[in-house]
DODOKOL-914569 format. One line per 8 residues: for each residue x, y, z of N, C-alpha, C. Coordinates in steps of 0.02 Angstrom, whole numbers, plus 32768, in hexadecimal, padded with zeros to 4 digits. Last residue first. Example, Ala and Ser with C-alpha at 12.3 -4.5 7.8 and 13.67 -1.06 7.14 Angstrom:
// DODOKOL-914569
8282,7F90,8162,82AC,7FCB,8165,8285,8002,818A ~ 8294,7EE4,8186,8267,7F1F,8186,8294,7F5B,8186
//
This chain:
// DODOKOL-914569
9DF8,5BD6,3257,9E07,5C01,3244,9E3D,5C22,3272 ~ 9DD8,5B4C,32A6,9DF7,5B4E,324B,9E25,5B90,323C ~ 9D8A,5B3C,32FB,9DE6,5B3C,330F,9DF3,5B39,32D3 ~ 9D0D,5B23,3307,9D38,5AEE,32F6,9D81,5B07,330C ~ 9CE2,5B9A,3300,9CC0,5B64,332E,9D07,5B36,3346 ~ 9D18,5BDE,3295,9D32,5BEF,32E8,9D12,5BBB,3308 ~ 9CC6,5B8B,322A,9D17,5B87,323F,9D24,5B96,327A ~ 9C3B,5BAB,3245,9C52,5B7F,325D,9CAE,5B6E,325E
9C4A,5C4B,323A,9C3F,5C2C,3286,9C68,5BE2,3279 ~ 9CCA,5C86,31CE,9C71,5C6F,31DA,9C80,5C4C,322A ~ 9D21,5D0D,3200,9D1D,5CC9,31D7,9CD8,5CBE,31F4 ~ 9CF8,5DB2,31E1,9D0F,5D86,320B,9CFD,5D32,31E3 ~ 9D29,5E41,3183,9CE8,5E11,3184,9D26,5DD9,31BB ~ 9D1B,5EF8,31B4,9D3E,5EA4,31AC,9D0F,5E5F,31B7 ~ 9D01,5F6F,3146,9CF4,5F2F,3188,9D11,5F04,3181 ~ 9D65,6004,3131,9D64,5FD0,311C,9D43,5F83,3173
9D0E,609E,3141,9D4A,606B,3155,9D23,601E,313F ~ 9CC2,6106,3101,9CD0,6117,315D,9CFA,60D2,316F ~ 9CD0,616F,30B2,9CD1,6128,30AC,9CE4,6137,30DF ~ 9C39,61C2,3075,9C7F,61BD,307E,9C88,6185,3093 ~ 9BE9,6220,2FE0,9BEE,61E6,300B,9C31,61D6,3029 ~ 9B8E,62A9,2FF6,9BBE,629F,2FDD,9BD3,6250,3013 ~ 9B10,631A,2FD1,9B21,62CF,2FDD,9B67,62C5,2FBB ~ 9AC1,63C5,2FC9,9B09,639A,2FCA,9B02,635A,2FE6
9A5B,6440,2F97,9A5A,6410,2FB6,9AA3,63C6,2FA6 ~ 9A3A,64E2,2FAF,9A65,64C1,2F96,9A62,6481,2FC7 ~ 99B7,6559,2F78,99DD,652E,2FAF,9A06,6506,2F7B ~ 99CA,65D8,2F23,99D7,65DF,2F6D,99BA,65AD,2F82 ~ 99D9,659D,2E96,9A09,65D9,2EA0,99F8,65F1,2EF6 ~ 9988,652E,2EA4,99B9,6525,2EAA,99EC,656F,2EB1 ~ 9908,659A,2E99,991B,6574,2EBE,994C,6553,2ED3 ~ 993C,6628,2E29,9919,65C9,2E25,9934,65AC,2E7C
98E0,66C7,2E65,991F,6680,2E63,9903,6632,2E64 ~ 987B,6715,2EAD,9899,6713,2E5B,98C1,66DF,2E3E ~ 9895,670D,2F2E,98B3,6739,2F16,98B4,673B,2EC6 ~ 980D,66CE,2F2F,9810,671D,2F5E,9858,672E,2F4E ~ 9827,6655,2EFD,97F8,6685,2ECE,9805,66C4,2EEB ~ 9875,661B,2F7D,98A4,662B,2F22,9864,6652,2F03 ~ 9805,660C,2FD4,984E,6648,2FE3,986D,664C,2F91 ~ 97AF,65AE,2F90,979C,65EE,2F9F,97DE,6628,2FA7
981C,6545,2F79,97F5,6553,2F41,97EB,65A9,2F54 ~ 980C,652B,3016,9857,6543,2FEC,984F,6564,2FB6 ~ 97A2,6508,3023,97AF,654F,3054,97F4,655E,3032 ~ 979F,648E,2FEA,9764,64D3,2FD5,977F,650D,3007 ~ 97F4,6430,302E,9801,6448,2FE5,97E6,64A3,2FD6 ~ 9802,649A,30CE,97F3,646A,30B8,97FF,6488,3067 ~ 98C5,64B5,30FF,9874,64BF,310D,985E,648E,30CF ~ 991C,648A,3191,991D,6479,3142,98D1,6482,313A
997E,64DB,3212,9939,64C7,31F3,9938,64CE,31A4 ~ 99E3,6523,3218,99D0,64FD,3256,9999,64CA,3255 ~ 9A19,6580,31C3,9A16,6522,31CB,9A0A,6502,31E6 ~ 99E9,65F5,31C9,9A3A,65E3,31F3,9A3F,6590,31E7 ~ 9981,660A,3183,99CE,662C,3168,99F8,661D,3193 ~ 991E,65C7,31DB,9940,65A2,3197,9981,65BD,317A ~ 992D,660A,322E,992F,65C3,323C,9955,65A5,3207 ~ 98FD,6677,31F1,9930,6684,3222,994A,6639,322D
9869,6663,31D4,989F,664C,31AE,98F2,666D,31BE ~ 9835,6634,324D,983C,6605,321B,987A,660C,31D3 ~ 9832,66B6,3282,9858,6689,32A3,9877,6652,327A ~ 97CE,66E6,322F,9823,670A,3223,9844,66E0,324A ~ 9765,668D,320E,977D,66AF,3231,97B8,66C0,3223 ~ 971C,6683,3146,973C,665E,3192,9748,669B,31BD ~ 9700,66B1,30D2,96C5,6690,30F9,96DA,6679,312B ~ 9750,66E5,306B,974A,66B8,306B,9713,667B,3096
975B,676C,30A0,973C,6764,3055,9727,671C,3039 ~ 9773,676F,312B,9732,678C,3124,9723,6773,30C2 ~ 97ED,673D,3121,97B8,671A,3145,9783,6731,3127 ~ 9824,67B3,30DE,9824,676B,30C4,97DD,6749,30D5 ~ 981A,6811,3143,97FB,6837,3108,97EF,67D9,30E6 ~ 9862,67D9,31B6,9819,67D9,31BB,9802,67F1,3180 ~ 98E8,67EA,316D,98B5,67A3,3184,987E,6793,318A ~ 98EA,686F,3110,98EE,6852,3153,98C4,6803,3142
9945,68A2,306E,9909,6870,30A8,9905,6868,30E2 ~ 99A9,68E3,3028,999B,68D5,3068,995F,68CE,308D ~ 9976,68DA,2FAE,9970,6926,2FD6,9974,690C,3015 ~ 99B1,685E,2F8F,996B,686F,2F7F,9955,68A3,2FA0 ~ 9A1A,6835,2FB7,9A1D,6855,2F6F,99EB,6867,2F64 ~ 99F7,680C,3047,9A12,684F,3038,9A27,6861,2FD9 ~ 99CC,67A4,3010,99A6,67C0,303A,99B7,6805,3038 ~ 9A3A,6744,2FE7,99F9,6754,2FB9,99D3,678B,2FE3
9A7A,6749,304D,9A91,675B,3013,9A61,6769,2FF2 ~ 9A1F,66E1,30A9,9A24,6734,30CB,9A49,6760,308F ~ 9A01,6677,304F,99BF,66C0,3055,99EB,66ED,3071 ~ 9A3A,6617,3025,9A5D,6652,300C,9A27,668A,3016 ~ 9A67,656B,3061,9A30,6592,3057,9A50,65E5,304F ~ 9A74,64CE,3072,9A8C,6508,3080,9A64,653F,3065 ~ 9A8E,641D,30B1,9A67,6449,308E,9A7C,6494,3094 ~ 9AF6,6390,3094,9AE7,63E1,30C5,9AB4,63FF,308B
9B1C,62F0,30DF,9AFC,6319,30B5,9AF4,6356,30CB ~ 9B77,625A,30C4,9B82,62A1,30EF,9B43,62D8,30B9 ~ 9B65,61B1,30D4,9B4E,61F2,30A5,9B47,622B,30D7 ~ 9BEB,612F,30DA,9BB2,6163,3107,9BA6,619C,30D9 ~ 9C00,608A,30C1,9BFB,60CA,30AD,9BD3,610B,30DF ~ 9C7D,600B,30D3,9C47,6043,30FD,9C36,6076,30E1 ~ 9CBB,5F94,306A,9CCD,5FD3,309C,9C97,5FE6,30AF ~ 9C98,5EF7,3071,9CAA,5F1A,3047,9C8E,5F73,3085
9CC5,5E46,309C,9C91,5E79,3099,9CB1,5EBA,3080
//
């Protein structure tokens, strides 16, 4: 059989940077342009919370920025180890293997 893969993924996000190039924004100035609570997006500038496509769309138009210029999304696959395949049943049955 053939190694283990595991997909490590991070999302990341550049509003509190983007926030202060923009006369220094508060959160609640965001919230308020975008249609959420300042909680929501306090949530989201710490990672605590991946918002939805259309609420991402909305935060990249409130600064002007393609979308990819404030989130960033990462897959990267790792190899978490080689399985070991065991002989088929009926040999160990038998005393083969």
């Amino acid at each position: 059989m053939g190694e283990l893969k595991m997909t490590e993924e991070s999302f990341t996000n550049q509003i509190r940077r983007l926030r202060f190039e923009h006369g220094e924004m508060t959160q609640q100035q965001l919230a308020e342009a975008v249609g959420v609570t300042r909680q929501t997006i306090l949530s989201i500038e710490s990672g605590r919370y991946a918002p939805s496509l259309l609420l991402a769309f909305r935060i990249a138009r409130a600064f002007a920025e393609p979308i990819d210029n404030v989130f960033q999304y990462r897959a990267v696959q790792k190899k978490v180890g080689a399985k070991k395949s065991s002989p088929p049943l009926l040999k160990r049955a038998h005393g083969l293997a």
